[in-house]
Each structure stands twice: as C-alpha cells, then as structure tokens.
C-alpha positions in Angstrom: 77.1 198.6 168.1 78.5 196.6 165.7 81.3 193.7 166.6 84.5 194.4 165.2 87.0 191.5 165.0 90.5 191.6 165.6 92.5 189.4 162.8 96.3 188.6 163.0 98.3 188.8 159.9 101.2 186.3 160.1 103.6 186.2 157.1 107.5 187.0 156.9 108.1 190.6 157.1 110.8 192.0 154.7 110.0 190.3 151.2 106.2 191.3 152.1 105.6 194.3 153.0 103.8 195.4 150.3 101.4 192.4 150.6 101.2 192.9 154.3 100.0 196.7 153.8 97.3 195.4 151.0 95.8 192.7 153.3 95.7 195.4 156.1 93.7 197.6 154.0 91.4 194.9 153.3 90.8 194.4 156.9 90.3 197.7 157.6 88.5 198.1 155.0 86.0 195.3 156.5 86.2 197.3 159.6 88.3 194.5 161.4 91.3 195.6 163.6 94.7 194.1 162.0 96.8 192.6 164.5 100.7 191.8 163.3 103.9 191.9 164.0 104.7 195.7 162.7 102.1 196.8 164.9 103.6 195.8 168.2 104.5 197.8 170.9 108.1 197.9 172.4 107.2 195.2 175.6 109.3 193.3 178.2 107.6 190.2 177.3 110.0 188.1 175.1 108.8 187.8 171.7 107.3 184.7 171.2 105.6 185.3 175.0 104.0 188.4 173.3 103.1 186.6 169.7 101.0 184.5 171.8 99.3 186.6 173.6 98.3 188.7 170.8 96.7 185.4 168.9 95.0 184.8 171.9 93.1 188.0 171.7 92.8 187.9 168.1 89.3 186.8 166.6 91.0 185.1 163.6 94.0 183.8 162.2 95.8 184.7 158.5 98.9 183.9 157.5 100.2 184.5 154.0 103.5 182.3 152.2 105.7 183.4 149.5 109.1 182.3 148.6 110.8 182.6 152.4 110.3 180.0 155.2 111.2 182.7 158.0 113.4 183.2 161.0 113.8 180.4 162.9 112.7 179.8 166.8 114.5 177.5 169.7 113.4 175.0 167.8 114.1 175.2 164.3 110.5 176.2 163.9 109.9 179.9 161.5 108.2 182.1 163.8 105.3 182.3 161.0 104.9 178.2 161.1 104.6 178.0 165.1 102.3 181.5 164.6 99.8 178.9 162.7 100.2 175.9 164.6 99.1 177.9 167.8 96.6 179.4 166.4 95.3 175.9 165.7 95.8 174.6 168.5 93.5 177.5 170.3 91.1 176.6 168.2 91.0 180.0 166.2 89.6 179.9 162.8 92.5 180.4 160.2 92.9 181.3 156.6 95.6 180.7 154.3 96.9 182.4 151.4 99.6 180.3 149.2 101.3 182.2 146.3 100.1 180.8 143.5 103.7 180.4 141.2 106.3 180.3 143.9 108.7 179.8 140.8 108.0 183.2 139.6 108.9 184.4 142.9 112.0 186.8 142.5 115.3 185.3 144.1 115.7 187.9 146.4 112.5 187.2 147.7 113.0 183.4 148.5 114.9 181.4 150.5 116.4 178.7 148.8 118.4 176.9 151.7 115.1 176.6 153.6 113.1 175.6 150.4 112.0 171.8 152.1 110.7 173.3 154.9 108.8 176.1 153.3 107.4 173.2 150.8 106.2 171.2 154.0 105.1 174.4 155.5 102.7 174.8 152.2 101.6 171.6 152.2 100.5 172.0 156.0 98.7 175.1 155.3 96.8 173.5 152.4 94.9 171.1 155.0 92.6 174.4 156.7 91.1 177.1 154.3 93.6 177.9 151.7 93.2 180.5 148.7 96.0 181.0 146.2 97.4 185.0 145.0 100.3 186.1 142.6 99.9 190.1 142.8 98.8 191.9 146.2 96.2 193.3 144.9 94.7 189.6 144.4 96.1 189.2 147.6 93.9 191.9 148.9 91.0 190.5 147.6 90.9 187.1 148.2 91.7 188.1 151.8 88.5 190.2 151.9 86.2 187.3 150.0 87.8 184.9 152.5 87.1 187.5 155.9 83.6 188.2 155.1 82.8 184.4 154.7 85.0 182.8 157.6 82.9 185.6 160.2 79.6 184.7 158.2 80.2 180.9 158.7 82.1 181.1 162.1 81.5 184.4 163.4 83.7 185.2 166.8 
C-alpha cells in the first residue's frame, strides 16, 4: 500500500478561506490527508496544546501569508507564526507560500496595525522553501508542484 502523508495547512482563517479550500484540494488531490485548523475536533486540550499535537503527527508543514498577521498568543506571537516556528523546531519539512503583491491585497483582508510584524513574519518565512501566489488557483498549484517535490526530495 501506498504511504499517504498527512500535511498541516497553517494560514489565518477568515480572509482565506477560499485559498485554504484550494490548497486542500490540492492535497487531496495528491492523496495527502490535510490537517488544519477547520478540521479539528471539539477537544479538552487547550488550543495551542492541541495545534501541537496535530504538527507532531503531521508529515509536513505549509503555511500560507496574505495581508493579516493573525490572532495573537500569550505572547504576542500570531498563532500562524508560532505554528511555523514549531514546526521548525521538530524538524518537519515546511513550505511557504508568500502572496506575491501584498499591496493589491483588499483592505478588508489585511491588517494594517499589525503590518511590521506580518513584514518580519514574511521575511522569516523567505529563509525555508518559499513560492510566491496572487489568485488561489496559483495558489493551488504551486502548493501541488511544491508537495510532490518536498516528498520526492525528503519523503516522510
């Protein structure tokens, strides 16, 4: 039987939704098992308790960045920033995709008042494997180039 690998989706929710449901396609598509934060069950773990635990079981790592930084954890940290640095830190392979005009973003579909941090956030993000998008149907695809060559090069 053939492996099947289990990739989480990291991104801020509301402003991408529609990108969210293209890149899950593409996974499933590639016959990998999605893994985000729509898909988790109702649990008595707290949240970022059960964040980790899914990563952990996850084969890879993808988090996508638009025009919003995120909500922010105990530590002033967007969920979808420490999402990638702990998925670093266990060592999981990880894929980034950066919107490629963040100025043509729509306004209500940024967050201006966290604008540095979501700048640093980019620039972090630019340092591992990093492909840029501007509609999510390029999304979608360079998420499924970027899959099929990340489990060719590193497979789980």
């Amino acid at each position: 039987m053939e492996k099947r690998y289990q990739v989480f989706v990291s991104s801020t929710y509301e402003d991408l939704r529609v990108e969210r449901q293209e890149v899950m396609q593409a996974l499933l598509e590639l016959d990998c098992i999605p893994s985000g934060m729509e898909l988790f069950p109702a649990a008595d773990d707290d949240q970022w308790t059960l964040i980790k635990r899914v990563i952990d079981d996850c084969d890879y790592y993808i988090v996508i960045i638009a025009g919003r930084y995120g909500s922010l954890g105990s530590e002033g940290i967007s969920f979808t920033q420490m999402e990638y640095a702990y998925a670093i830190s266990k060592q999981k392979p990880v894929m980034a995709f950066l919107h490629g005009d963040p100025g043509k973003i729509q306004a209500d579909r940024t967050d201006p008042e966290n604008r540095a941090r979501l700048d640093a956030f980019r620039e972090q993000a630019r340092k591992k494997v990093c492909r840029n998008w501007t509609t999510p149907q390029e999304l979608g695809s360079v998420v499924s180039r970027s899959v099929v060559k990340v489990i060719k090069d590193r497979p789980a």
